[in-house]
Legacy VTK file of the C-alpha trace (Angstrom):
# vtk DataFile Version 3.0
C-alpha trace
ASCII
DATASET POLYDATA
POINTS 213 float
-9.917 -7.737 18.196
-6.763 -6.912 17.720
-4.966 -6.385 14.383
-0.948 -6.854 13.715
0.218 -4.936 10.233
2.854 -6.956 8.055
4.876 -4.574 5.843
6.780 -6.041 2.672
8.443 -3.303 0.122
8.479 -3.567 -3.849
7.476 -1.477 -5.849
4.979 0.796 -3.386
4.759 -0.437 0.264
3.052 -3.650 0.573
0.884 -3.773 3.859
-0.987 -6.916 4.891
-3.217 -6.493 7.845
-4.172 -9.717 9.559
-7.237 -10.763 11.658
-6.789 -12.651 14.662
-8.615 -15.747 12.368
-6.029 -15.068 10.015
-2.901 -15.269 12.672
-4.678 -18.435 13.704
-4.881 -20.055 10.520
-1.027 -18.294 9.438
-2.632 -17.360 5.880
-3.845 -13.963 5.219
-3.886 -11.555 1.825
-2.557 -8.651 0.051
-4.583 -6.604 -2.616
-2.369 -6.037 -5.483
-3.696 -3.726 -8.110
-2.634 -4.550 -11.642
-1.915 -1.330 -14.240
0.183 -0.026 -17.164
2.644 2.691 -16.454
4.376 4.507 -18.757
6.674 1.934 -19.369
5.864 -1.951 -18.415
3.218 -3.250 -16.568
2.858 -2.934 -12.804
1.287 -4.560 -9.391
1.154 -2.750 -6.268
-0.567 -2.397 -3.388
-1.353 1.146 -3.933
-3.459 2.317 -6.338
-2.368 4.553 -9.612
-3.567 5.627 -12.791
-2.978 3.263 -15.790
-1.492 5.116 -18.638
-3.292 2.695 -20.613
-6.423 1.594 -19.482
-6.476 -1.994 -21.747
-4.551 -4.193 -23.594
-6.027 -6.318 -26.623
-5.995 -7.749 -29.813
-7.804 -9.713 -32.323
-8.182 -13.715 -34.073
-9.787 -15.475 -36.631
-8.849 -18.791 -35.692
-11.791 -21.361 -35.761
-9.722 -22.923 -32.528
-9.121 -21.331 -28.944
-6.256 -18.985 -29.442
-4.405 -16.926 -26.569
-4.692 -13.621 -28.150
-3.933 -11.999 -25.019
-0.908 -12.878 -22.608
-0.028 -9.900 -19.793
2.486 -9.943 -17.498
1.993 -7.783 -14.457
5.118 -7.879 -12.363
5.754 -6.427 -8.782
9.896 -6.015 -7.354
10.567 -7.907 -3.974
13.038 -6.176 -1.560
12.324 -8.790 1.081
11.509 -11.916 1.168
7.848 -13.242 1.200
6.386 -16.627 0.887
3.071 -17.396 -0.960
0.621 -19.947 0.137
-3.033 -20.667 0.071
-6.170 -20.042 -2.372
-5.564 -16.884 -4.421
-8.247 -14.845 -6.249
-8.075 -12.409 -9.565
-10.665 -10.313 -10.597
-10.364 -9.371 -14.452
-13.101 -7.873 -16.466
-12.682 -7.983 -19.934
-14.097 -6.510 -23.718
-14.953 -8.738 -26.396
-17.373 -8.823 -29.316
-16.958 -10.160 -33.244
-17.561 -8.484 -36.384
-19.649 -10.879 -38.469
-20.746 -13.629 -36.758
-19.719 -15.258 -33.153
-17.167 -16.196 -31.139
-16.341 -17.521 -27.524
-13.810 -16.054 -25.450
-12.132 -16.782 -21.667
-9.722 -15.901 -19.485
-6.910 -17.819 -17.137
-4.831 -16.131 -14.598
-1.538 -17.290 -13.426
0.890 -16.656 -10.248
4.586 -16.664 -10.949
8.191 -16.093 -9.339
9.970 -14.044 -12.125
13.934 -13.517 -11.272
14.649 -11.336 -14.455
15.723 -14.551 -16.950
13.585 -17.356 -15.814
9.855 -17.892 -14.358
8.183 -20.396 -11.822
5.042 -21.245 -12.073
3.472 -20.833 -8.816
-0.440 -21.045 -9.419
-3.038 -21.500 -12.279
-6.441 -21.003 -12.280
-8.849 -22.491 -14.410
-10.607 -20.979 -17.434
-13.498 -18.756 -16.515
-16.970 -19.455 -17.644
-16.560 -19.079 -21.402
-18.992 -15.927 -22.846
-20.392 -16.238 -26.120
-21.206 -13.067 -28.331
-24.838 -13.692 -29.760
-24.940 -10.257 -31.668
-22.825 -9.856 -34.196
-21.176 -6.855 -34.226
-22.020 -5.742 -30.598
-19.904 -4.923 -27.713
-19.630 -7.201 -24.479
-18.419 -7.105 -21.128
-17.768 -9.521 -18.471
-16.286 -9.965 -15.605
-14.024 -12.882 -14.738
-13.408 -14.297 -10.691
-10.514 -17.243 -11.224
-8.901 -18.274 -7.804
-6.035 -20.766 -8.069
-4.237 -22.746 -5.291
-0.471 -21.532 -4.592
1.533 -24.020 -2.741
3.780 -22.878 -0.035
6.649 -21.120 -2.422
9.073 -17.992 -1.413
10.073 -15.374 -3.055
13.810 -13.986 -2.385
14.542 -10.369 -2.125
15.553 -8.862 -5.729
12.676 -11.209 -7.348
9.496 -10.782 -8.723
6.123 -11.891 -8.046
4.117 -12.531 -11.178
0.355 -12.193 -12.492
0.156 -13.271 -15.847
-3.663 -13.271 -17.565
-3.650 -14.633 -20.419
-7.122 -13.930 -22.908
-8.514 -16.966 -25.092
-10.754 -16.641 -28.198
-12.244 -18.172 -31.305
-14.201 -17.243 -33.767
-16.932 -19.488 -34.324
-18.478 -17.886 -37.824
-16.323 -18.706 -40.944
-13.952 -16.831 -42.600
-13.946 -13.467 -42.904
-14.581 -12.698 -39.436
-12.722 -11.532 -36.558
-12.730 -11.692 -32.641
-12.102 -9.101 -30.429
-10.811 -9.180 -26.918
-9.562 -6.755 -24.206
-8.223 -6.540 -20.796
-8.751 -3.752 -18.052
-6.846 -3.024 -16.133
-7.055 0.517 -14.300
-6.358 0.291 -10.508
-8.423 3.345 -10.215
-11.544 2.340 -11.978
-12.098 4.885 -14.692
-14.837 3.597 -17.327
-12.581 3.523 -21.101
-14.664 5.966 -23.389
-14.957 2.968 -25.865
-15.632 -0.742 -25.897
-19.270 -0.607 -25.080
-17.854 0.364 -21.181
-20.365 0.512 -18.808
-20.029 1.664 -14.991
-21.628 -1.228 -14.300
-18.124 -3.331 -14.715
-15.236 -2.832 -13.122
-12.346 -1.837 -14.774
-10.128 -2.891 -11.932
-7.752 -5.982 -12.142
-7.114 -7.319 -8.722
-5.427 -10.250 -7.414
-6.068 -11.010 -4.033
-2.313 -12.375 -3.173
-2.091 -15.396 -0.162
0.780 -15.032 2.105
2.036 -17.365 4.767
2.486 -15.533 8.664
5.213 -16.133 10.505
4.963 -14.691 13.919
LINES 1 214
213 0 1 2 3 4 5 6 7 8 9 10 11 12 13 14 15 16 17 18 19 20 21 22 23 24 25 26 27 28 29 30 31 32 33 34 35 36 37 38 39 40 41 42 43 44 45 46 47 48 49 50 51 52 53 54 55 56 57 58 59 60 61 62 63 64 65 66 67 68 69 70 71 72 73 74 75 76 77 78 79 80 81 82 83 84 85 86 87 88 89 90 91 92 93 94 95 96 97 98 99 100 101 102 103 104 105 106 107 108 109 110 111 112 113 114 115 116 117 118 119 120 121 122 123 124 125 126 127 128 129 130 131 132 133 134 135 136 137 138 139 140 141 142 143 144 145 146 147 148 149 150 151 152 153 154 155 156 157 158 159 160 161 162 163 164 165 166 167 168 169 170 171 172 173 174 175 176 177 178 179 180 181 182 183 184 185 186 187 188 189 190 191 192 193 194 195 196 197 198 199 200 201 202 203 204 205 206 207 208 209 210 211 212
């Protein structure tokens, strides 16, 4: 079976390789890799080392409060369209100090052109994970796929992850929810957060792109 290579550069070289089932259908997928750099945050297609390996913060709002909003952004120097069903995998921290709390995540697709964004995609929330020891550490991990209708992105824009982290704290004043984000493209296990090996640490998004042979 033969196999044709699709090559779109941003930031790292972005290589799709398509089936023959994917040629037929004209969808197939690139495996961005979401990180922190030095400076910003970063997909690519390549793996790298995140100079941080999380992002986080905390809440002790009785309602659902986005405690966590990440943008992930990836430089177009040709033009690409999006289209189909795509799929994030984010694993996540959370626990609370006193009592409980409830936490989710939701993962959106977006054109960014340096002022303005598009939305492209949105996923639903993932199952919502409820801390039942006080105190303790948790880990989950999150699979959100959204639909992306047929949309381009120009050369000079950006294509977008954004994963936003929702929380409450469910057990009265005076206590707080926690909530964190991996996102390492190369998997390491954070020395904190109650990390196991067991979870991944990677945040990938499984990008849909439209063939045009």
């Amino acid at each position: 079976m033969g196999v044709v290579p699709i090559v779109y550069r941003g930031q790292g070289n972005l290589t799709a390789t398509y089936e023959f089932s994917d040629i037929a259908s004209g969808a197939g997928y690139i495996n961005f890799y979401a990180g922190k750099p030095s400076s910003g945050y970063m997909l690519s297609s390549s793996t790298f080392y995140s100079d941080v390996l999380y992002t986080g913060t905390s809440t002790n709002a009785a309602d659902y409060t986005k405690i966590v909003d990440v943008d992930f952004d990836c430089l177009m120097n040709k033009p690409i369209t999006l289209q189909g069903i795509g799929y994030v995998q984010v694993s996540y921290h959370y626990m609370n100090t006193n009592a409980a709390g409830d936490f989710y995540v939701i993962v959106r697709a977006r054109k960014w052109n340096g002022a303005s964004e598009t939305e492209l995609g949105l996923s639903t929330a993932s199952a919502v994970k409820h801390a039942a020891v006080p105190g303790t550490d948790y880990t989950a991990t999150a699979g959100c796929n959204m639909t992306i209708a047929s949309a381009g992105i120009k050369s000079g824009e950006y294509l977008r992850l954004t994963v936003e982290g929702w929380a409450r704290n469910t057990g009265g004043g005076g206590n707080t929810s926690y909530m964190d984000i991996l996102h390492d493209p190369m998997g390491r296990t954070p020395g904190t957060l109650g990390w196991t090996s067991a979870t991944p640490s990677t945040l990938i998004f499984q990008c849909p792109v439209r063939i045009d042979l």
